[in-house]
N, C-alpha and C positions, 0 to 999 in steps of 0.2 A: 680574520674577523669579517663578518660578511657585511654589507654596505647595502642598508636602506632606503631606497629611495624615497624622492619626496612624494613620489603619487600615489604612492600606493600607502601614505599617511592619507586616515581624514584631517578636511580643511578645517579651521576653528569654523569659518560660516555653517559648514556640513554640521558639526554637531551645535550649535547655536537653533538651528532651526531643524533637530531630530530632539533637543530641551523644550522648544517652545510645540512643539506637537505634541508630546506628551505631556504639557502641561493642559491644553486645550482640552487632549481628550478627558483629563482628569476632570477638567471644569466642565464638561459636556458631562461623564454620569455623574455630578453631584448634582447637577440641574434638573438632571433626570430623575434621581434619587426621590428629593425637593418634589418635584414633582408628582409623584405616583404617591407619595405619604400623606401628601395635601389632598388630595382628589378621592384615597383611597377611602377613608372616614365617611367622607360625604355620602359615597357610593352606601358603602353600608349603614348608614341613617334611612335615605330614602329607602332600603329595598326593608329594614324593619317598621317602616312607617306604613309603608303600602301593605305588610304583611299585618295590622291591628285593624281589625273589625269596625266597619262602621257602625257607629249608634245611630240611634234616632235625634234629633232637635228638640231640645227643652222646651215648651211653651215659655215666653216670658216672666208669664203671670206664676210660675212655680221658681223663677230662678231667684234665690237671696241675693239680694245684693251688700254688699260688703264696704263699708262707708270708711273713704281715706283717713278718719280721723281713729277709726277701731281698729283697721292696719295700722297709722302710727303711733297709738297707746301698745300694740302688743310688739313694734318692734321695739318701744323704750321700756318693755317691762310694765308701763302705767296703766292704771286701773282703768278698763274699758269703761266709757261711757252708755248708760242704760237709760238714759232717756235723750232726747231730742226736739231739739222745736219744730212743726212741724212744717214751716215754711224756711230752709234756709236762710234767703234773701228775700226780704218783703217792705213793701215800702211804707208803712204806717198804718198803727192800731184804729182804725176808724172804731168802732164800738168797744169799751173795756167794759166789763165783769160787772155788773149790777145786780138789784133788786128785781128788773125786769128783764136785764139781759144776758142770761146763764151761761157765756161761756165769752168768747174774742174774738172780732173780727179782724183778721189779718190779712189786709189789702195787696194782693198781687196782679200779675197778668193774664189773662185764661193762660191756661196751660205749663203754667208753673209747676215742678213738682213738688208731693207733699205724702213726707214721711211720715212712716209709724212712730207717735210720742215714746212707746216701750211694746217688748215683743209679745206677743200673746197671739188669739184666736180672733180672725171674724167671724161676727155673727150678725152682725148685718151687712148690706152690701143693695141696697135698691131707692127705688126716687119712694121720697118721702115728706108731702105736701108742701110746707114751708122750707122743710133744711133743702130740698129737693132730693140731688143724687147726693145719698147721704150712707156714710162706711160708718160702723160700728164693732171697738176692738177690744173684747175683754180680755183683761191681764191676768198674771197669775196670782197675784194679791186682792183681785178680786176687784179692782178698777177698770171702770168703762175708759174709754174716749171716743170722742164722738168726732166728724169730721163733715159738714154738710157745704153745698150749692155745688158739689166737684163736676167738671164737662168729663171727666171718665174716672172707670175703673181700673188700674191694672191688678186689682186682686180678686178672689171669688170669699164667698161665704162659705165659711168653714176649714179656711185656708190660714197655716199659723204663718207669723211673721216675726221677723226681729225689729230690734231697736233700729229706726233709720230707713228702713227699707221704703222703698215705692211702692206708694198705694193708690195713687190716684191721682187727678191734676186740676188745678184751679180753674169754679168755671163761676156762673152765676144761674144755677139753675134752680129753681123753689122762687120764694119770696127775697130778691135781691136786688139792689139798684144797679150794683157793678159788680165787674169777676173780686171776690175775696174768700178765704177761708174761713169758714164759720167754727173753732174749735171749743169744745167741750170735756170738761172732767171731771166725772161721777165716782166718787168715793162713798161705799156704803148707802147707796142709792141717792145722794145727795151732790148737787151740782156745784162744785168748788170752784175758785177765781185758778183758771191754769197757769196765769204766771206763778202761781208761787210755786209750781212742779215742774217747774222748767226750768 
């Protein structure tokens, strides 16, 4: 029977730390792995991003804008809203709907902005003695609205627009004491009280 020495046994230390190297190197290409899979995606995002054609920039005045409350009626399936006030947030009716006074004065700060009451066509769009800078938007039901004293445009004449959108922004230009929106709506050529379409 031939007799072993002990030296020429490995030591338990010897193989304890020829387990912990190969555990290392295990955890080395997983990290590696880990790595190159993360980075790899990226790489190929950017090189087809850089590879799509630049366009030109939209003038503003052509882009629709898309009003939070028509995004949240079509994520809850609810019937989108087709008309709008034209001032968001405004601080008080100074002139209501009279015999002498055809439409609402809705009191903001210059440069408030002020949406289309419903989508349709302008057909006006220039200063207009009394209303001053004065936007005009017929519907497809055949209703005006009228929108006067605005310090700008952001739309042209002849340009269609949706429910909400930006038309323009509160000023006091025409016959005006202070910045207010002058609104008007003409049904069958006749100047109606607009709250009650709003």
């Amino acid at each position: 029977m031939t007799r072993i020495e002990k030296s020429s046994l490995p030591s338990r230390k010897g193989l304890r730390v020829e387990k912990i190297n190969k555990k290392v190197i295990f955890l080395l290409f997983i990290t590696i792995l880990i790595l190159f899979l993360a980075l790899f995606p990226f790489k190929m995002k950017s090189s087809i991003i850089e590879d799509i054609p630049q366009t030109e920039e939209i003038p503003v005045t052509e882009v629709v804008e898309i009003q939070p409350e028509i995004k949240a009626a079509a994520a809850e399936n609810k019937p989108i809203v087709t008309t709008y006030l034209p001032i968001a947030h405004y601080k008080y009716i100074s002139s209501k709907f009279t015999a002498y006074h055809k439409g609402v004065d809705l009191v903001a700060k210059k440069g408030t902005k002020v949406l289309a009451w419903k989508s349709g066509t302008v057909i006006t769009a220039r200063y207009s003695g009394n209303m001053g800078n004065l936007i005009e938007i017929k519907h497809s039901d055949g209703s005006i609205s009228r929108y006067g004293h605005l310090s700008a445009y952001k739309i042209k004449k002849g340009q269609k627009v949706s429910a909400g959108q930006l038309i323009g922004l509160v000023g006091s230009t025409g016959n005006a004491t202070g910045p207010h929106l002058h609104f008007e709506i003409m049904i069958k050529g006749k100047k109606v009280n607009p709250l009650k379409y709003i």
